[in-house]
Backbone bond lengths (Angstrom), bond angles and torsions (degrees), N, CA, C in turn:
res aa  C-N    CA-C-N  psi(-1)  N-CA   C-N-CA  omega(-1)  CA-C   N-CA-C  phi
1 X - - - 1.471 - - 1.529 112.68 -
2 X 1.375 115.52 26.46 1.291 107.62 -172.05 1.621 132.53 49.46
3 X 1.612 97.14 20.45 1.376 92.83 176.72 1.894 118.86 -100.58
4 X 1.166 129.25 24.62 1.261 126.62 154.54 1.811 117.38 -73.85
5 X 1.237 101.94 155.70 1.314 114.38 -173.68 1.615 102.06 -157.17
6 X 1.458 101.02 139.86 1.683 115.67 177.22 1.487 101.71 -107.19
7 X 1.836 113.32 121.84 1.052 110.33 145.71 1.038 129.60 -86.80
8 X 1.610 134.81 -163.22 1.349 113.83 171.60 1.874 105.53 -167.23
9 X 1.646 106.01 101.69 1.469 117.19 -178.85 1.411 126.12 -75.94
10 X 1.125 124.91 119.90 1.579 123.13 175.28 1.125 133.11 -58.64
11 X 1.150 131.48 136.65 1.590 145.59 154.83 0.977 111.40 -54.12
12 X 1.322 130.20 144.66 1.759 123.17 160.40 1.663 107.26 -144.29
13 X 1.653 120.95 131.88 1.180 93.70 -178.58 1.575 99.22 -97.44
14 X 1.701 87.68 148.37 1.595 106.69 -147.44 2.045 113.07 -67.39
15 X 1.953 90.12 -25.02 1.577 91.29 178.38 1.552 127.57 -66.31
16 X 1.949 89.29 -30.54 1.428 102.28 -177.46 1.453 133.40 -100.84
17 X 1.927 92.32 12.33 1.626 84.83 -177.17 1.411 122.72 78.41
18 X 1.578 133.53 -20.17 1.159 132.96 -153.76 1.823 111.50 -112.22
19 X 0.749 117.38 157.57 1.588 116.48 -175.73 1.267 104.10 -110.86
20 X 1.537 121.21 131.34 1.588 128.43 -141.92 1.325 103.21 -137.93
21 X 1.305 109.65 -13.18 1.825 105.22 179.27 1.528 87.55 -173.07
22 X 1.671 97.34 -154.18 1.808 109.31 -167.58 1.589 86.45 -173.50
23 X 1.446 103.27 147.69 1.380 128.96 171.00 1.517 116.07 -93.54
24 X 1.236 143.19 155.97 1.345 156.80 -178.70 1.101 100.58 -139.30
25 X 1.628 106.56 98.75 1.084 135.67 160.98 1.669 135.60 -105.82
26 X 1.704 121.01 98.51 1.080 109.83 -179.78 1.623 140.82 -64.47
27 X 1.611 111.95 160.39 1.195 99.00 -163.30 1.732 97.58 -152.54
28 X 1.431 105.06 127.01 1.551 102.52 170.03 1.674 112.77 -78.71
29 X 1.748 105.72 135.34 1.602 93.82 172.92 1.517 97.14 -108.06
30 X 1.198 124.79 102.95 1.360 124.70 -164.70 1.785 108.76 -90.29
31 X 1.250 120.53 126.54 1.608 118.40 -171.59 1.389 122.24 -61.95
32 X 1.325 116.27 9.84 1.879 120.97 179.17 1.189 86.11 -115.44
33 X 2.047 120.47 -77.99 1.282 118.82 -159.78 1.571 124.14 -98.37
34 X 1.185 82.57 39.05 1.834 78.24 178.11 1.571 129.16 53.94
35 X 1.377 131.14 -175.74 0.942 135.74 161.82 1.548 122.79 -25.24
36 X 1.953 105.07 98.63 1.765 107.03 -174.83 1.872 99.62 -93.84
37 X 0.934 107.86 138.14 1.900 104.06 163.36 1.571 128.70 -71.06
38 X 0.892 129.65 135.36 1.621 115.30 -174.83 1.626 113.58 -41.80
39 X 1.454 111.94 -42.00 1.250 128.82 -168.21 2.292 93.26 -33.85
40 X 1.507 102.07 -40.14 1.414 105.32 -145.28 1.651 85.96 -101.74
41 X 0.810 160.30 57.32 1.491 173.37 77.19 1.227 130.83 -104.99
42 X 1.418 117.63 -16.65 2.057 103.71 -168.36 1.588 99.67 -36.32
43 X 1.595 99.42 -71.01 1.209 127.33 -173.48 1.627 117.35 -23.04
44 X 1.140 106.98 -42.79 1.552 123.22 168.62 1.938 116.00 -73.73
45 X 1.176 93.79 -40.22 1.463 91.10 -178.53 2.145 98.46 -74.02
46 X 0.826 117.18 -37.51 1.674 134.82 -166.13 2.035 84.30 -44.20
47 X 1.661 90.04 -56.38 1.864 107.56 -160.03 1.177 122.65 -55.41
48 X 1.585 105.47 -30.80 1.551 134.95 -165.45 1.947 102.38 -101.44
49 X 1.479 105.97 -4.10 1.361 89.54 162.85 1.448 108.20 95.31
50 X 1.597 122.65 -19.15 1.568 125.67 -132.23 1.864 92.08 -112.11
51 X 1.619 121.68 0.10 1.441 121.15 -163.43 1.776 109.20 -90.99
52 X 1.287 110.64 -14.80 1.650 130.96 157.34 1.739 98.34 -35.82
53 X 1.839 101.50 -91.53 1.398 113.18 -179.03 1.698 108.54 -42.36
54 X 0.991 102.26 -52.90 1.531 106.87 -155.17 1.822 87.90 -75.93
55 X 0.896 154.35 -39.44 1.664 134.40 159.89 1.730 106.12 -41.84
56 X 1.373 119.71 -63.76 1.252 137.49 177.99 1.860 97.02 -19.02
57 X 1.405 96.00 -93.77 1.124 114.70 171.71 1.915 123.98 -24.48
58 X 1.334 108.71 -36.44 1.469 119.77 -168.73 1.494 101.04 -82.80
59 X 1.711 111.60 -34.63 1.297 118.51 -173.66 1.975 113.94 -57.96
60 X 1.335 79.79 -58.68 1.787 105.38 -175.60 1.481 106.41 -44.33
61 X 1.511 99.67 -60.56 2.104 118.10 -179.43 1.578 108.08 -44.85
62 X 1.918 111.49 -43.03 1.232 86.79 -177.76 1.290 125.79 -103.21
63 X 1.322 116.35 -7.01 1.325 117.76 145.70 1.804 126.20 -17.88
64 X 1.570 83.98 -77.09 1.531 101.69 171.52 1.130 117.50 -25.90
65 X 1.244 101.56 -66.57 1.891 117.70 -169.69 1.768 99.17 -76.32
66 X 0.488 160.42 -44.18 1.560 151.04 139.84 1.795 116.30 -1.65
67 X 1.588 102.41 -76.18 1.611 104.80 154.94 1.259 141.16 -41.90
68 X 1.463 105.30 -25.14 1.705 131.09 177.83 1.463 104.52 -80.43
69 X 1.190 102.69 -50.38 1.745 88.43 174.05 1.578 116.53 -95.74
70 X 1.258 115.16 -10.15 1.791 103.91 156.38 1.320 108.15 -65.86
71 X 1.221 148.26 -61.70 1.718 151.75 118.99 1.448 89.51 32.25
72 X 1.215 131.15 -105.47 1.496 145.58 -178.00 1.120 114.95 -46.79
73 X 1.307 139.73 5.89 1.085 138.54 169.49 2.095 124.41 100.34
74 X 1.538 90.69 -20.42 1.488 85.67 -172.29 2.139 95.27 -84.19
75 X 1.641 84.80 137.83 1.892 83.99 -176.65 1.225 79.02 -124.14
76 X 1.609 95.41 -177.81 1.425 106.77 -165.04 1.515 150.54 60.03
77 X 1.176 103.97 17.13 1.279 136.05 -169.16 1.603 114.73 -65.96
78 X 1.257 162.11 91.33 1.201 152.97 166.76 1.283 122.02 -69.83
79 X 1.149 138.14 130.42 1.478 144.93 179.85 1.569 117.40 -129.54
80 X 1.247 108.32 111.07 1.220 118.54 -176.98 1.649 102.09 -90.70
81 X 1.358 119.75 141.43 1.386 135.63 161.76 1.436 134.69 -120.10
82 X 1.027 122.06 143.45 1.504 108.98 -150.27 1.784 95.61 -115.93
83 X 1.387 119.06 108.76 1.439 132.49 178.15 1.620 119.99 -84.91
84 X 0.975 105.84 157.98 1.755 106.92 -178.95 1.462 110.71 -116.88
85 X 1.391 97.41 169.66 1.392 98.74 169.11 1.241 147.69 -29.30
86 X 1.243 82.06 -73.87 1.538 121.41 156.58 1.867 126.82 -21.39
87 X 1.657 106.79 -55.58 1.234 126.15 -167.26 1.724 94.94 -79.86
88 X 1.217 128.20 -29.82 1.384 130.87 155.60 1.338 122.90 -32.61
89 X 1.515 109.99 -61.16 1.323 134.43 -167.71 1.712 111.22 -63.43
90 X 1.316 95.77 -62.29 1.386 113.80 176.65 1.637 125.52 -79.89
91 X 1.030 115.19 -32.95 1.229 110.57 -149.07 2.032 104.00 -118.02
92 X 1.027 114.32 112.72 1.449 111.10 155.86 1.410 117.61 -22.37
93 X 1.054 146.17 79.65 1.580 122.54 -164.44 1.514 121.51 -110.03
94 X 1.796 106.75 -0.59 1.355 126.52 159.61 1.754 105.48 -75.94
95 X 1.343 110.59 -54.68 1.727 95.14 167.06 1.355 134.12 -61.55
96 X 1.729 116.49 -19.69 1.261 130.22 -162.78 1.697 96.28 -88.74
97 X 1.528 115.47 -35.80 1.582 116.61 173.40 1.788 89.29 -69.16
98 X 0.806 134.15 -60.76 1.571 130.96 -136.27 1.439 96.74 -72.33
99 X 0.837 125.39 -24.64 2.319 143.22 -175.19 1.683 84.28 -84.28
100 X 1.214 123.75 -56.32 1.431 102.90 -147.30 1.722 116.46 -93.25
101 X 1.684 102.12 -12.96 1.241 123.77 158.87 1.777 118.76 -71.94
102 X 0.875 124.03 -28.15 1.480 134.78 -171.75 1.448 87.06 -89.22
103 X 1.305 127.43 -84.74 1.545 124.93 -172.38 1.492 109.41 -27.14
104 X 1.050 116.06 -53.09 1.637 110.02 176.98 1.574 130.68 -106.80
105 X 1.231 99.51 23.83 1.713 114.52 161.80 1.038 97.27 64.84
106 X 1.524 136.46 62.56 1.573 118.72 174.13 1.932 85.49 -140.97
107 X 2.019 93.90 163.95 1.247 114.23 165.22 1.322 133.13 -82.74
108 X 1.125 137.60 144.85 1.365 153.90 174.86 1.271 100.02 -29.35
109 X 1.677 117.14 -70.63 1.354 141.44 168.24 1.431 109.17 -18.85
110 X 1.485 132.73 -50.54 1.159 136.27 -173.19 1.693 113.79 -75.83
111 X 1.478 100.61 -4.58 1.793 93.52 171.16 1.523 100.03 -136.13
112 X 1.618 102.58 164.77 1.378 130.17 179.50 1.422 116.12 -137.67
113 X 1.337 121.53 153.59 1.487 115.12 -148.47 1.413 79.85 -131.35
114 X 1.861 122.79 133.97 1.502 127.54 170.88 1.422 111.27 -98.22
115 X 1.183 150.38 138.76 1.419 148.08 111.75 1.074 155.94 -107.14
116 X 1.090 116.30 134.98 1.562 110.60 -159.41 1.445 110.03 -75.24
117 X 1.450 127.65 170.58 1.474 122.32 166.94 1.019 145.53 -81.62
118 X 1.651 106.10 14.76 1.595 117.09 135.25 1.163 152.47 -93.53
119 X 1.518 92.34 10.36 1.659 133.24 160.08 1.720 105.77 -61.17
120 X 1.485 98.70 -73.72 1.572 106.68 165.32 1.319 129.23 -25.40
121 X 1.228 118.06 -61.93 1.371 128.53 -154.43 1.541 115.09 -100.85
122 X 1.729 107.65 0.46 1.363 108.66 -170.43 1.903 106.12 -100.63
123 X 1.452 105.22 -10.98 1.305 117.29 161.83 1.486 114.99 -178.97
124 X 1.347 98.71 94.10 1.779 106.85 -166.27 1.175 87.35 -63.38
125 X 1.659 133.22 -87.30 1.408 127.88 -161.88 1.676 125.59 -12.08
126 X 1.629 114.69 -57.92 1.190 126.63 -179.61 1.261 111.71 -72.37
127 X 0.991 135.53 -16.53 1.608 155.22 -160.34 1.448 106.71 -95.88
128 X 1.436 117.72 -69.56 1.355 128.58 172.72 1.640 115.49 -68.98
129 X 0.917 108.82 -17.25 2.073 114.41 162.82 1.859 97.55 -76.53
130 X 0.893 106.80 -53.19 1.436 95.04 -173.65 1.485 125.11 -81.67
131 X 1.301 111.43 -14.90 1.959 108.30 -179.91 1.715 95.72 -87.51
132 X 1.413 126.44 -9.64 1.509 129.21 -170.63 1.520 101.20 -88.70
133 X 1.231 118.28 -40.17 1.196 147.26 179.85 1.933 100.59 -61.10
134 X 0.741 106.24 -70.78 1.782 131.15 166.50 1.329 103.61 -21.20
135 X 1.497 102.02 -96.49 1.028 133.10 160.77 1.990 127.05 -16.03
136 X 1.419 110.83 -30.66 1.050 117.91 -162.01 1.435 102.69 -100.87
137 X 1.524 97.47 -18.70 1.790 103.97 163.53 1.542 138.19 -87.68
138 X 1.934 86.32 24.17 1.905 89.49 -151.95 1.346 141.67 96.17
139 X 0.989 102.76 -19.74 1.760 114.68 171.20 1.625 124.52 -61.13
140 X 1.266 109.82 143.25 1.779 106.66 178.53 2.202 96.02 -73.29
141 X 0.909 124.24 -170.32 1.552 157.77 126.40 1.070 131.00 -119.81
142 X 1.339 123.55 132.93 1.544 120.59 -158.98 1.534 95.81 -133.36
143 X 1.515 134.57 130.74 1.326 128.86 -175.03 1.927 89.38 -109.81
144 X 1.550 90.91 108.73 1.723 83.79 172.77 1.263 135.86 -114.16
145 X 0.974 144.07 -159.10 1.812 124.55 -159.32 1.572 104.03 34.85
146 X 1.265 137.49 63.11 1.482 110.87 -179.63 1.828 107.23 -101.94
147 X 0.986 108.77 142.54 1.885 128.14 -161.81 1.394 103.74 103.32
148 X 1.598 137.71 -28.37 1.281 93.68 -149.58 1.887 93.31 -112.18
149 X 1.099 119.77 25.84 1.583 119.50 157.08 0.968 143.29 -123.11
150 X 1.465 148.08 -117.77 1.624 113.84 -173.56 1.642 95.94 -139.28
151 X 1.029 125.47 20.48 1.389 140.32 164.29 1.531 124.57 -35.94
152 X 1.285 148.96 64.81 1.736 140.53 -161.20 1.434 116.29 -51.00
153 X 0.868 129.95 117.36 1.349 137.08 -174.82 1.144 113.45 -26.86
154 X 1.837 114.53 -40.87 2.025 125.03 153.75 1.855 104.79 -13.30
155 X 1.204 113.38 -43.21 1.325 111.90 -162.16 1.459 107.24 -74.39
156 X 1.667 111.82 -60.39 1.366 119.04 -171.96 1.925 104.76 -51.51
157 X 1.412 107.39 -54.89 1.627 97.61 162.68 2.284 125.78 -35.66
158 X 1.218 81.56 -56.60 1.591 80.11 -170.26 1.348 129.80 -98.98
159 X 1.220 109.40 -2.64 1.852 133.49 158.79 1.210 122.97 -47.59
160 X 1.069 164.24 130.27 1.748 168.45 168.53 1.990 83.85 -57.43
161 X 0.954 128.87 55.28 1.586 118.23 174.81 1.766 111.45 -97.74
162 X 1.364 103.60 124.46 1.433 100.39 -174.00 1.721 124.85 -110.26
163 X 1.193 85.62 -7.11 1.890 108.98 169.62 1.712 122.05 -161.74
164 X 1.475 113.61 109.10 1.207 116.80 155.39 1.693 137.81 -49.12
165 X 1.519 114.36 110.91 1.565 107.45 179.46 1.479 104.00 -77.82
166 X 1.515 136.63 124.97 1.598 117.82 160.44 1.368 93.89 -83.28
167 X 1.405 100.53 158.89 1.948 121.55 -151.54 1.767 80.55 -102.84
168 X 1.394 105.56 152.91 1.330 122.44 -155.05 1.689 81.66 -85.33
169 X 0.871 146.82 -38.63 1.285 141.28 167.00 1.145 127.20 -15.33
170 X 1.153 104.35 -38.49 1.787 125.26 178.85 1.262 115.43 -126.29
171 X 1.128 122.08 1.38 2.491 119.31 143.47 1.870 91.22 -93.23
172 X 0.947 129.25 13.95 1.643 99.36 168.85 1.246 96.65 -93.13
173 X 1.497 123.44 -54.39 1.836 113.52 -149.30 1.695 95.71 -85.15
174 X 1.586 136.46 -8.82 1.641 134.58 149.80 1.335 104.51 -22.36
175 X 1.697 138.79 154.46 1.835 101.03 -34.11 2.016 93.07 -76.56
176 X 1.169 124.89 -33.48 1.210 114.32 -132.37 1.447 100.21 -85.15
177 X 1.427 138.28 -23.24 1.804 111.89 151.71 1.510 128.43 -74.28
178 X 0.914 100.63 134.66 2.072 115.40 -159.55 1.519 90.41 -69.65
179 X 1.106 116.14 -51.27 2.018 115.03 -170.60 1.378 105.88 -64.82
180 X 1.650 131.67 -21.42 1.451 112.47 -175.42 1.700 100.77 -108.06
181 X 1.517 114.70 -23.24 1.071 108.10 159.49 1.651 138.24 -71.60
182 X 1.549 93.25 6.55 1.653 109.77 164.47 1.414 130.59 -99.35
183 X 1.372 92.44 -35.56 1.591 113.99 156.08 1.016 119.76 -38.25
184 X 1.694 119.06 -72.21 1.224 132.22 -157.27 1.766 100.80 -77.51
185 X 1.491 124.40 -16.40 1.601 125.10 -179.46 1.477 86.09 -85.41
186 X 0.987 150.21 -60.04 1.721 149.44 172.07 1.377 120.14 -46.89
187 X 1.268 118.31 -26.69 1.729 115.77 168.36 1.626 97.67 -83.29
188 X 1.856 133.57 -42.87 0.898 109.41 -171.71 1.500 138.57 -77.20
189 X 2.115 99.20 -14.73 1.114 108.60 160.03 1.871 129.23 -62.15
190 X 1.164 82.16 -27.98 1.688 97.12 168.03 1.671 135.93 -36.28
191 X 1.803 83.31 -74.34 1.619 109.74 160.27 1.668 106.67 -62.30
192 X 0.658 126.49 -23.25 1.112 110.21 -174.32 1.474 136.38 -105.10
193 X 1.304 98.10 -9.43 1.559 141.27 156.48 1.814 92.05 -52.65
194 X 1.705 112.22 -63.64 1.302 97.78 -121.81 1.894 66.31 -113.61
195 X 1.122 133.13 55.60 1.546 140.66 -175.77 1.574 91.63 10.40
196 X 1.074 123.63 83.85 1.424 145.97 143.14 1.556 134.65 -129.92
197 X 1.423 104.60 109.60 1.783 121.47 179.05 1.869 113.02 -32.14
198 X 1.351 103.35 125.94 1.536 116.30 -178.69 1.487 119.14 -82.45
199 X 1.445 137.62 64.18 1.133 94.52 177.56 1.573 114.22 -100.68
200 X 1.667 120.03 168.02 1.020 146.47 169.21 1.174 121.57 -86.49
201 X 1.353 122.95 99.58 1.592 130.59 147.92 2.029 124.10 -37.95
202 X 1.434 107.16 157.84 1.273 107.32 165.65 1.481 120.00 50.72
203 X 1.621 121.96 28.34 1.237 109.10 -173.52 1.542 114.52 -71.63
204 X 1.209 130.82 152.38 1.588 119.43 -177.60 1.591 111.99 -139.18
205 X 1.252 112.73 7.93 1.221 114.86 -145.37 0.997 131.79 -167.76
206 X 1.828 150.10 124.56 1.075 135.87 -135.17 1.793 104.91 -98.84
207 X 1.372 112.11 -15.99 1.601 125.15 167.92 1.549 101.51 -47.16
208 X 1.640 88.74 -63.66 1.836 104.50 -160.90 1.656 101.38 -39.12
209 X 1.551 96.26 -60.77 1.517 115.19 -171.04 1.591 131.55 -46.99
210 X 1.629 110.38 -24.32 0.909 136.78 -157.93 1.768 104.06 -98.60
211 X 1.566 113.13 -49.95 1.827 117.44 157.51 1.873 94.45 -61.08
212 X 1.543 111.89 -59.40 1.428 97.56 -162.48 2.091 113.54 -22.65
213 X 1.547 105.16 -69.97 1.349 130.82 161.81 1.456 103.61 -12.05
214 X 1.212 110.75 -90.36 1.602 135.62 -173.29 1.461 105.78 -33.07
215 X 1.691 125.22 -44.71 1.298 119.23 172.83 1.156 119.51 -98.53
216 X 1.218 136.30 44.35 1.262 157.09 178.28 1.745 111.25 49.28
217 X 1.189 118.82 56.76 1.357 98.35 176.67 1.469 109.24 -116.13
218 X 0.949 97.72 127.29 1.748 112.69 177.63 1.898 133.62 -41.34
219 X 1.459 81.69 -30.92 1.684 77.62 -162.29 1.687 90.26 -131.99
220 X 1.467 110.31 174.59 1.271 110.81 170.89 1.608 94.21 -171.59
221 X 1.498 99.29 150.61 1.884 113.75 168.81 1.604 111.92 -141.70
222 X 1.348 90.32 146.48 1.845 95.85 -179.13 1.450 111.02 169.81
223 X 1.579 111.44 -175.20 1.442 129.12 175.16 1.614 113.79 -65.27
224 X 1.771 116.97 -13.63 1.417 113.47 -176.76 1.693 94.35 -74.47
225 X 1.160 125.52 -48.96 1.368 137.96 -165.12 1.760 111.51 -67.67
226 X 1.810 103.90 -67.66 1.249 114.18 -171.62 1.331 89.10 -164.31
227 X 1.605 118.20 162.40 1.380 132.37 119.51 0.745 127.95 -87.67
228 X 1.683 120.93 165.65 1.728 134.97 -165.31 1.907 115.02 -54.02
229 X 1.174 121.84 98.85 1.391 127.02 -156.07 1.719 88.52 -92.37
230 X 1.886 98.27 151.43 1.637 95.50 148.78 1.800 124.31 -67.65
231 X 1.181 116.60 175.33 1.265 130.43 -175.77 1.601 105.94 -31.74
232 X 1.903 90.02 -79.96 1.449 104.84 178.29 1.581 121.26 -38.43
233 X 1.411 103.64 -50.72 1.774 117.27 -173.93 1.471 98.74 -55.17
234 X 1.337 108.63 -70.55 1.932 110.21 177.23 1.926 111.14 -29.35
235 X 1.250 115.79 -54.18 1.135 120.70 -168.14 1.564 120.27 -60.71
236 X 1.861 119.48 -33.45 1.257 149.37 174.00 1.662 83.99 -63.20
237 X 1.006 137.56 -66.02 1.741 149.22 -120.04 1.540 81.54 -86.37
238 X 1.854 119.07 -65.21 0.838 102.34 -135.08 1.938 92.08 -91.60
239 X 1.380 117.18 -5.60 1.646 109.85 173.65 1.609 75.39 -76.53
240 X 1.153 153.14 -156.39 1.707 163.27 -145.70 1.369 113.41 21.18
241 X 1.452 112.91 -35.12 1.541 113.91 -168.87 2.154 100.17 -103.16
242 X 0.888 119.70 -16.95 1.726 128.18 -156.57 2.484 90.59 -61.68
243 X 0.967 91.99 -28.26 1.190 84.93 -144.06 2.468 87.72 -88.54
244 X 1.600 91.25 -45.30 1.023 87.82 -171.94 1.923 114.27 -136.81
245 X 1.311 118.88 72.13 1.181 122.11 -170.07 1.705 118.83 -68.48
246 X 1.506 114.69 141.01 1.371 117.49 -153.95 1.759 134.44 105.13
């Protein structure tokens, strides 16, 4: 019924104030209840078979909108998208980027591919052929949710991974619970160990932001900055915000 819709939340790196990419985040606008979160269907669409098309579909849309705001003037734009298992399994997804990038005249450079670490582990072989593959055209990799699945650290070593998400799980209870504020000093020694980009999920807050800093992590996203905007809204935000964010 044409009722999906892509928002899309910003990155900012956190030392410089500056907004460095954008997230693509789906969203049902459902005609009774309004705005649904993925959280409250992916899972359902995954069951029903239907998350193939519906990646397909997410790929193409943000493409589009990518061209729309090179069109308008904003360049340089990065868009991260967040893929499933699934689209591994099934789907060509080095031809499905390469079709949907060509149709709308854009660079590799301008997208980044997310997975979580049950992406990894549900078929490394097919998985690691294709982020190398990805990757070899310019593309970021983004390992997201990282701590809260069953992924061995073996992976983060030998993966094409080019930026760590820490899972908002662990920037909520920052500074004042000691166990997530240990966590999050142990994921950043991590990345940084293994020269891999930090970003931070769920930031809300100038506390959070302030340890975030202190343990060197680079990037951060959340409600302190923005929430997940439509196209147009993102585009207003980020000509208003480009010059002076905060």
């Amino acid at each position: 019924n044409d009722e999906f819709v892509i928002h899309y939340q910003p990155v900012v790196d956190i030392h410089k104030n500056e907004i460095v990419s954008v997230e693509a985040l789906l969203r049902w606008q459902h005609p009774e209840k309004g705005i649904i979160q993925p959280g409250d269907f992916i899972s359902f669409i995954e069951d029903c078979g239907l998350i193939v098309a519906l990646g397909e579909w997410l790929i193409f849309s943000v493409c589009k909108q990518i061209k729309l705001w090179h069109d308008s003037g904003l360049k340089d734009q990065c868009v991260s998208i967040n893929l499933s298992p699934r689209q591994f399994n099934e789907q060509d997804l080095f031809a499905l980027f390469t079709q949907a990038m060509s149709e709308n005249n854009i660079e590799a450079s301008s997208l980044a591919v997310e997975i979580t670490e049950r992406t990894l582990i549900d078929n490394i072989g097919e998985v690691e052929g294709t982020l190398k593959k990805l990757r070899s055209m310019g593309m970021q990799v983004w390992l997201d949710d990282f701590g809260t699945g069953y992924a061995s650290l073996a992976y983060l070593k030998e993966f094409p991974v080019d930026m760590v998400k820490m899972d908002r799980t662990f920037v909520n209870g920052i500074p004042d619970n000691r166990e997530d504020s240990a966590v999050a000093d142990a994921i950043a020694g991590l990345t940084r160990g293994l020269k891999l980009k930090l970003l931070a999920e769920g930031v809300e807050n100038e506390r959070q932001l302030d340890v975030l800093k202190s343990i060197g992590c680079q990037y951060g996203q959340g409600y302190y900055w923005s929430k997940a905007l439509p196209g147009d809204e993102y585009e207003q935000f980020y000509m208003n915000q480009i010059y002076n964010i905060g």
